[in-house]
mmCIF file as Biopython writes it, N, C-alpha, C and O atoms, coordinates in Angstrom:
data_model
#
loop_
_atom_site.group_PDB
_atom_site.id
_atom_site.type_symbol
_atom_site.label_atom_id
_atom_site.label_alt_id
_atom_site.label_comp_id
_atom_site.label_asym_id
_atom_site.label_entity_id
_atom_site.label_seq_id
_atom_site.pdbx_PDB_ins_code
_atom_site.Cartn_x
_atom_site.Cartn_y
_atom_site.Cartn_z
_atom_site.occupancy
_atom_site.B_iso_or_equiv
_atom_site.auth_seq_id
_atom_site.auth_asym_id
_atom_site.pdbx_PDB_model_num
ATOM 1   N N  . UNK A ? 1  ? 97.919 -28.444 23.156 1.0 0.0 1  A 1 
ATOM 2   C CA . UNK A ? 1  ? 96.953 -28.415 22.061 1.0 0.0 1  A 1 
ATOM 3   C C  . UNK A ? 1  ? 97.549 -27.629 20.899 1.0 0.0 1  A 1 
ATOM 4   O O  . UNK A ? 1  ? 98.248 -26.621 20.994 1.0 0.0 1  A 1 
ATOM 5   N N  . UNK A ? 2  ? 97.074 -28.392 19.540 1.0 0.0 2  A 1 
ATOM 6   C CA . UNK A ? 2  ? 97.816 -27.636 18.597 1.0 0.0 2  A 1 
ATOM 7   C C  . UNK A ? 2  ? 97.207 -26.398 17.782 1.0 0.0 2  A 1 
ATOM 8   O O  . UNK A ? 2  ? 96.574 -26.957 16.886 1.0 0.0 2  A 1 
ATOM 9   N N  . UNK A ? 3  ? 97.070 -25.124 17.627 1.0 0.0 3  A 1 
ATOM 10  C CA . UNK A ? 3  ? 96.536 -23.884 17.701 1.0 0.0 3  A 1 
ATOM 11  C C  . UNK A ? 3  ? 96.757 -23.729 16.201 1.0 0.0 3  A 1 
ATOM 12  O O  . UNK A ? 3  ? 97.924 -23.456 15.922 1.0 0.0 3  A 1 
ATOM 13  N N  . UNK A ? 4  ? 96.128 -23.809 15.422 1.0 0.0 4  A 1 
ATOM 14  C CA . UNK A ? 4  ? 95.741 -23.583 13.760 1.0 0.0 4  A 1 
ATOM 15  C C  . UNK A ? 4  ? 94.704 -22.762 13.544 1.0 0.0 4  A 1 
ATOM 16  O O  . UNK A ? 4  ? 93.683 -22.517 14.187 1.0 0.0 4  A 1 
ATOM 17  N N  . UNK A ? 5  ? 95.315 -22.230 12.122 1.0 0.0 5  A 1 
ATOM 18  C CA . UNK A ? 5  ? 94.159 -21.317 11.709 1.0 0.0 5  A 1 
ATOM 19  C C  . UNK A ? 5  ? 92.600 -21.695 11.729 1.0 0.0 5  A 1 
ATOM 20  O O  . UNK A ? 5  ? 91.650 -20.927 11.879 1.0 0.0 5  A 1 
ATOM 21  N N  . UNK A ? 6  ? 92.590 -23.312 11.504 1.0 0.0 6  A 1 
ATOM 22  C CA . UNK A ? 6  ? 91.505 -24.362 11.606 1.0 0.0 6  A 1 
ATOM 23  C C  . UNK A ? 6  ? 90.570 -23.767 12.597 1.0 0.0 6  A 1 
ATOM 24  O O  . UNK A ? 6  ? 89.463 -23.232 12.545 1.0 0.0 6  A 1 
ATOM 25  N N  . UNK A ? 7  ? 91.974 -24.249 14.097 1.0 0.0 7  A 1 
ATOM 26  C CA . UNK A ? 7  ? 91.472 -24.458 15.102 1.0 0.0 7  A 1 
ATOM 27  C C  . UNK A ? 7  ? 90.699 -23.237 15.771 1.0 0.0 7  A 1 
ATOM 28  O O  . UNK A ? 7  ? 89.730 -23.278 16.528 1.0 0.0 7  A 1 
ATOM 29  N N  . UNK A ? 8  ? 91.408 -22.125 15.274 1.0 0.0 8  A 1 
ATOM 30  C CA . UNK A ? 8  ? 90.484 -20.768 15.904 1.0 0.0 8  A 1 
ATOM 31  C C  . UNK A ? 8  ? 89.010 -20.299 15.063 1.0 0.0 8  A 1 
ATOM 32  O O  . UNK A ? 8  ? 87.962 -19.769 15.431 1.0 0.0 8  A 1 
ATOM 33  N N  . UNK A ? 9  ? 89.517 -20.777 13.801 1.0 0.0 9  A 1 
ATOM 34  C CA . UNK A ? 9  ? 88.180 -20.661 13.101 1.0 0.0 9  A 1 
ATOM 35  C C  . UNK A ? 9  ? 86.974 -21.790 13.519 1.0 0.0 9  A 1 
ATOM 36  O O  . UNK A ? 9  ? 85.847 -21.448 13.163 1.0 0.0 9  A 1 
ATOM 37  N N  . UNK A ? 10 ? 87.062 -22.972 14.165 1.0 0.0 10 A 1 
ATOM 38  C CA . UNK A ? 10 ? 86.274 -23.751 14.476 1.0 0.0 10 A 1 
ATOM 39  C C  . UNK A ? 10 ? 85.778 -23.106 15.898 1.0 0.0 10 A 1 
ATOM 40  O O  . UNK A ? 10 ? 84.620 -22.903 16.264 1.0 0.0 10 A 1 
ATOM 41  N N  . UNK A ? 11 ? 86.897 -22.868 16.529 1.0 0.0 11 A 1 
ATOM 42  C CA . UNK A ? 11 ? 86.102 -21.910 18.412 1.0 0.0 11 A 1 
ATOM 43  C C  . UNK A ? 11 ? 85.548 -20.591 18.055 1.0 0.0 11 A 1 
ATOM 44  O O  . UNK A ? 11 ? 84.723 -20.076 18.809 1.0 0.0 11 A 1 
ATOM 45  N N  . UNK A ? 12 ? 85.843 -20.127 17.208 1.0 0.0 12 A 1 
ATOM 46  C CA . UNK A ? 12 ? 85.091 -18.743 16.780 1.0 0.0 12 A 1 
ATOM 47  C C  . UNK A ? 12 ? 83.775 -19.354 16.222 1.0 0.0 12 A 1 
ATOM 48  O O  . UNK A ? 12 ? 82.790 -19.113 16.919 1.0 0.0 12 A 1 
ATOM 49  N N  . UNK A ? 13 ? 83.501 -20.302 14.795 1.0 0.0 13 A 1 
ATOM 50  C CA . UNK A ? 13 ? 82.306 -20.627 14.749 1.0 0.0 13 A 1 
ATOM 51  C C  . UNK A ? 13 ? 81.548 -21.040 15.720 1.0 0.0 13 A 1 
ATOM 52  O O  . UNK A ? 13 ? 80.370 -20.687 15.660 1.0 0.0 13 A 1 
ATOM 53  N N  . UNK A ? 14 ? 81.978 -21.887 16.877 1.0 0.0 14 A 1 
ATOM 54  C CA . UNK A ? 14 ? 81.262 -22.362 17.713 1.0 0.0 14 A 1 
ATOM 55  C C  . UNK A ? 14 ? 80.858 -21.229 18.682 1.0 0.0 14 A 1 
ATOM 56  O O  . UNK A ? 14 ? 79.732 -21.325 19.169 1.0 0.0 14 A 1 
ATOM 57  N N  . UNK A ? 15 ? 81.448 -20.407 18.951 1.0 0.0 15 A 1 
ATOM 58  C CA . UNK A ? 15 ? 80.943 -19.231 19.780 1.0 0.0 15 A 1 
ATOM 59  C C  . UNK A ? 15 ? 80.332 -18.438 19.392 1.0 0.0 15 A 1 
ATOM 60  O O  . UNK A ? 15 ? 79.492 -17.935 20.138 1.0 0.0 15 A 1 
ATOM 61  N N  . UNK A ? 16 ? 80.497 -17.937 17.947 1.0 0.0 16 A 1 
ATOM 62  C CA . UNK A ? 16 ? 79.245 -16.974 17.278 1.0 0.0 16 A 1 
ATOM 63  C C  . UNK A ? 16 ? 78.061 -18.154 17.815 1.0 0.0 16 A 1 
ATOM 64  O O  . UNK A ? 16 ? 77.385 -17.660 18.717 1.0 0.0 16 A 1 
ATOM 65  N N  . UNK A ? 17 ? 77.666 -19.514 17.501 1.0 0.0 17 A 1 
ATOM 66  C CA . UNK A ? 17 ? 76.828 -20.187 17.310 1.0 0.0 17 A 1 
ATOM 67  C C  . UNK A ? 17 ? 76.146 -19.866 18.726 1.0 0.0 17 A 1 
ATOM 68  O O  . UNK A ? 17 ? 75.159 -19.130 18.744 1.0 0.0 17 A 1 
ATOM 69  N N  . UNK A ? 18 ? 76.654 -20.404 19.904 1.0 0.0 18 A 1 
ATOM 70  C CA . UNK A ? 18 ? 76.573 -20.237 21.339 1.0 0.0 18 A 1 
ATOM 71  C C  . UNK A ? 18 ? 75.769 -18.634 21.434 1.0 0.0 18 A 1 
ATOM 72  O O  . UNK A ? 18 ? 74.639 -18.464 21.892 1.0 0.0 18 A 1 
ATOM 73  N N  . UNK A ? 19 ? 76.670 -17.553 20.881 1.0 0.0 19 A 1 
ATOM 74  C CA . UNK A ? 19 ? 76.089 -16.684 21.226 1.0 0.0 19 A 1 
ATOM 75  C C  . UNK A ? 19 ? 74.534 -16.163 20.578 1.0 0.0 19 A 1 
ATOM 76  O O  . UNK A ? 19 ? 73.641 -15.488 21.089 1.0 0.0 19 A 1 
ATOM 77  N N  . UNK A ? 20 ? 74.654 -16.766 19.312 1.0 0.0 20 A 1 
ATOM 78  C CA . UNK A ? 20 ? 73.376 -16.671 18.243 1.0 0.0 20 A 1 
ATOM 79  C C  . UNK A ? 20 ? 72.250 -16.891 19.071 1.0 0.0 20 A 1 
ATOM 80  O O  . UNK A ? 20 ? 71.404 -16.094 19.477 1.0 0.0 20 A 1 
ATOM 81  N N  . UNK A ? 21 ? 72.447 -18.734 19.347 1.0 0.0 21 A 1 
ATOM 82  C CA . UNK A ? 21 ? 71.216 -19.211 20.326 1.0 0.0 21 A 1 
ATOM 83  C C  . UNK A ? 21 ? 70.734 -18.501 21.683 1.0 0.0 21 A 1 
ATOM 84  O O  . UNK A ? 21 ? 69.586 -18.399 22.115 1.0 0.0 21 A 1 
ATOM 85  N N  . UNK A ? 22 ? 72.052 -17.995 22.281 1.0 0.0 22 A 1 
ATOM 86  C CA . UNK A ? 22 ? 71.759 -17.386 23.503 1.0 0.0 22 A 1 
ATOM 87  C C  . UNK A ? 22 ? 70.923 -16.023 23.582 1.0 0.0 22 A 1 
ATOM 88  O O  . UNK A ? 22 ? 70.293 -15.561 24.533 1.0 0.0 22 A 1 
ATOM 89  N N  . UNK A ? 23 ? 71.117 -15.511 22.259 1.0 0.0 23 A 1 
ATOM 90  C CA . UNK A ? 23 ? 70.781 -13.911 21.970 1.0 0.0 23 A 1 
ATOM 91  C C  . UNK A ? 23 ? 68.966 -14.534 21.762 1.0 0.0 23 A 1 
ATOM 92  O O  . UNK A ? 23 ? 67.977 -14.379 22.479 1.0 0.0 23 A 1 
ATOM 93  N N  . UNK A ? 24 ? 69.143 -15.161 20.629 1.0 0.0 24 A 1 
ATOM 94  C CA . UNK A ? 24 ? 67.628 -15.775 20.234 1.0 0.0 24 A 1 
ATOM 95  C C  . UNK A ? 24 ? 66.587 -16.311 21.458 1.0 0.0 24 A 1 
ATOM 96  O O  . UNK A ? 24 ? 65.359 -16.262 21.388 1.0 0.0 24 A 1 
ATOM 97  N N  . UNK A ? 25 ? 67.349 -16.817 22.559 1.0 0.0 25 A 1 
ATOM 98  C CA . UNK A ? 25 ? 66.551 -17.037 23.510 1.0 0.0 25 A 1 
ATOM 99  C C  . UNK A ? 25 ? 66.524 -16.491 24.470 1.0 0.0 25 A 1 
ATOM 100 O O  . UNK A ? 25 ? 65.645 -16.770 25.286 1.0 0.0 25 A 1 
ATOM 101 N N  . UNK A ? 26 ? 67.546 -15.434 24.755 1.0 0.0 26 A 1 
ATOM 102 C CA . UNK A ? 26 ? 67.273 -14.427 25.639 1.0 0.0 26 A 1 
ATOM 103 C C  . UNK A ? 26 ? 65.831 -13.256 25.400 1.0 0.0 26 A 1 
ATOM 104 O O  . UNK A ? 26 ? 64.941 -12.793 26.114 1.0 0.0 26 A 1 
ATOM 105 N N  . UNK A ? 27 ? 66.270 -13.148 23.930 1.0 0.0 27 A 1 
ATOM 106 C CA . UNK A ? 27 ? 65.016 -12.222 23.335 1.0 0.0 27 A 1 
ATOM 107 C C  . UNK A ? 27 ? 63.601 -12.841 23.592 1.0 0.0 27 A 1 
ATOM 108 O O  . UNK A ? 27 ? 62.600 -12.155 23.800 1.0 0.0 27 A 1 
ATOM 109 N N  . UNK A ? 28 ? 63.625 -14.407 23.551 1.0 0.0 28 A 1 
ATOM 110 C CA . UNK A ? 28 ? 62.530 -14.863 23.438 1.0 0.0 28 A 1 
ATOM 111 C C  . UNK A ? 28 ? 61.894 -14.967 24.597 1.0 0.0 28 A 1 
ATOM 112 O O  . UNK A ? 28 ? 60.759 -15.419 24.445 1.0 0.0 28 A 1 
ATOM 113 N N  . UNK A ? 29 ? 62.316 -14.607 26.237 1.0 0.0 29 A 1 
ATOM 114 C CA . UNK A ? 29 ? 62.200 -15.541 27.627 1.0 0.0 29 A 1 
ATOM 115 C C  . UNK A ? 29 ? 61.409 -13.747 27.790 1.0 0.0 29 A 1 
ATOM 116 O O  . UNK A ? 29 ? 60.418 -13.434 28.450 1.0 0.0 29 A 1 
ATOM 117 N N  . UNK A ? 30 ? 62.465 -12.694 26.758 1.0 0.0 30 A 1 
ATOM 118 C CA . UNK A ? 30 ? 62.321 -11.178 27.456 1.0 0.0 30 A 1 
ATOM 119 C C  . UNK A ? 30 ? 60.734 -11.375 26.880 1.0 0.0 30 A 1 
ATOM 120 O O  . UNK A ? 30 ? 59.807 -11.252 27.682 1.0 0.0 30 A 1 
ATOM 121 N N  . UNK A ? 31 ? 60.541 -11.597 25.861 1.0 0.0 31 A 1 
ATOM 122 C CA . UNK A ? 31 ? 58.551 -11.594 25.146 1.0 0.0 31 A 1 
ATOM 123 C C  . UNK A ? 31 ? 57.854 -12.437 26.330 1.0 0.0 31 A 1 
ATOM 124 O O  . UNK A ? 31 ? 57.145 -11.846 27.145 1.0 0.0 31 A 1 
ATOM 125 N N  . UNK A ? 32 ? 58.044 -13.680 26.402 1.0 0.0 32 A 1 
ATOM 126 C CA . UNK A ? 32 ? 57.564 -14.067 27.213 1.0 0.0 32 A 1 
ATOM 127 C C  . UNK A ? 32 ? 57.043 -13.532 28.206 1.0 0.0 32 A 1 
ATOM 128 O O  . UNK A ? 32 ? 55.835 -13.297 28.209 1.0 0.0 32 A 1 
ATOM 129 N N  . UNK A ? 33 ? 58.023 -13.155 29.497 1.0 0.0 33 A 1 
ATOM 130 C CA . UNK A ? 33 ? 58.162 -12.304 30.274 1.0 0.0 33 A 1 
ATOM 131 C C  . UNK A ? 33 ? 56.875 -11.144 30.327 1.0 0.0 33 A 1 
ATOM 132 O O  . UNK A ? 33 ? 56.017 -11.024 31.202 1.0 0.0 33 A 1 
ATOM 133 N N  . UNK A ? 34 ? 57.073 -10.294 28.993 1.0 0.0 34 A 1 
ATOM 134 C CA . UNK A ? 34 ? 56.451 -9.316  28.705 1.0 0.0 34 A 1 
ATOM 135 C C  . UNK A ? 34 ? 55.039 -9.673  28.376 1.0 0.0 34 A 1 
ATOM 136 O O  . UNK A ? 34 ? 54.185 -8.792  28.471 1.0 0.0 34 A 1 
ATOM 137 N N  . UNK A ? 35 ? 54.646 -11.105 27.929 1.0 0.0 35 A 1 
ATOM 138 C CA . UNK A ? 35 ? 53.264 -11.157 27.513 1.0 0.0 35 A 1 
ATOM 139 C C  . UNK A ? 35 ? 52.186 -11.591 28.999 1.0 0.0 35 A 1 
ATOM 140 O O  . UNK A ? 35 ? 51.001 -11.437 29.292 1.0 0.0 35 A 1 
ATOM 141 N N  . UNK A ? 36 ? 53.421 -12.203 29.659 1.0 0.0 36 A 1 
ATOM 142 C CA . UNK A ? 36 ? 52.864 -12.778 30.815 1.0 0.0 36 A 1 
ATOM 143 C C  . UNK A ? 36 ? 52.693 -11.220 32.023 1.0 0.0 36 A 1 
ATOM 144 O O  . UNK A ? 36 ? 51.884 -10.961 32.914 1.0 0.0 36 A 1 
ATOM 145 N N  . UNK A ? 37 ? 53.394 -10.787 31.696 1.0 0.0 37 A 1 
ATOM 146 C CA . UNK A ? 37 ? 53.230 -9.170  32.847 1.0 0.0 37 A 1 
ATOM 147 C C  . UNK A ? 37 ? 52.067 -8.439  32.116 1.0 0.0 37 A 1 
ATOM 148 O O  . UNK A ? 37 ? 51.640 -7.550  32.854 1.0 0.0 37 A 1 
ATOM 149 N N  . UNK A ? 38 ? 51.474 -8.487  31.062 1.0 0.0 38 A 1 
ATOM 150 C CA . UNK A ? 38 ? 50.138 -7.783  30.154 1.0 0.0 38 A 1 
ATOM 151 C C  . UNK A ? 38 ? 49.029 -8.618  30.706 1.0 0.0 38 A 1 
ATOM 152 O O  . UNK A ? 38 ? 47.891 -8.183  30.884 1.0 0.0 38 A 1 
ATOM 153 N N  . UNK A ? 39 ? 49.412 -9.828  30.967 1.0 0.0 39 A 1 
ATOM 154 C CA . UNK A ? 39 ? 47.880 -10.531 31.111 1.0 0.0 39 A 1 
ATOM 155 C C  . UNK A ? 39 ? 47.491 -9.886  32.491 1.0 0.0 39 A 1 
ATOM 156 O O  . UNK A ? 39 ? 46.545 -9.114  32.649 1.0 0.0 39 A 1 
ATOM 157 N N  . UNK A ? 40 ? 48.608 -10.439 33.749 1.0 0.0 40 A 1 
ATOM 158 C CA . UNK A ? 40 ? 47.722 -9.837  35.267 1.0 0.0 40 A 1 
ATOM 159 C C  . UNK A ? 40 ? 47.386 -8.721  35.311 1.0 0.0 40 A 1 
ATOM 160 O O  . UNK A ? 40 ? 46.797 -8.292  36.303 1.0 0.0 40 A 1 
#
């Protein structure tokens, strides 16, 4: 595979991205979580 400045800047965008969503829905499962342990 050919390794360009391109190419690391495209796996770096894609992994900030990966991690963005993952952060956003980790936070979101933790509320969840938390609204559902307030109700019982």
């Amino acid at each position: 595979m050919f390794i360009d400045t391109v190419v690391l800047a495209g796996i770096g965008t894609v992994g900030l991205m990966v991690a963005f969503v993952g952060a956003v829905g980790y936070f979101i499962w933790q509320d969840a979580r938390k609204r559902d342990s307030n109700k019982s």
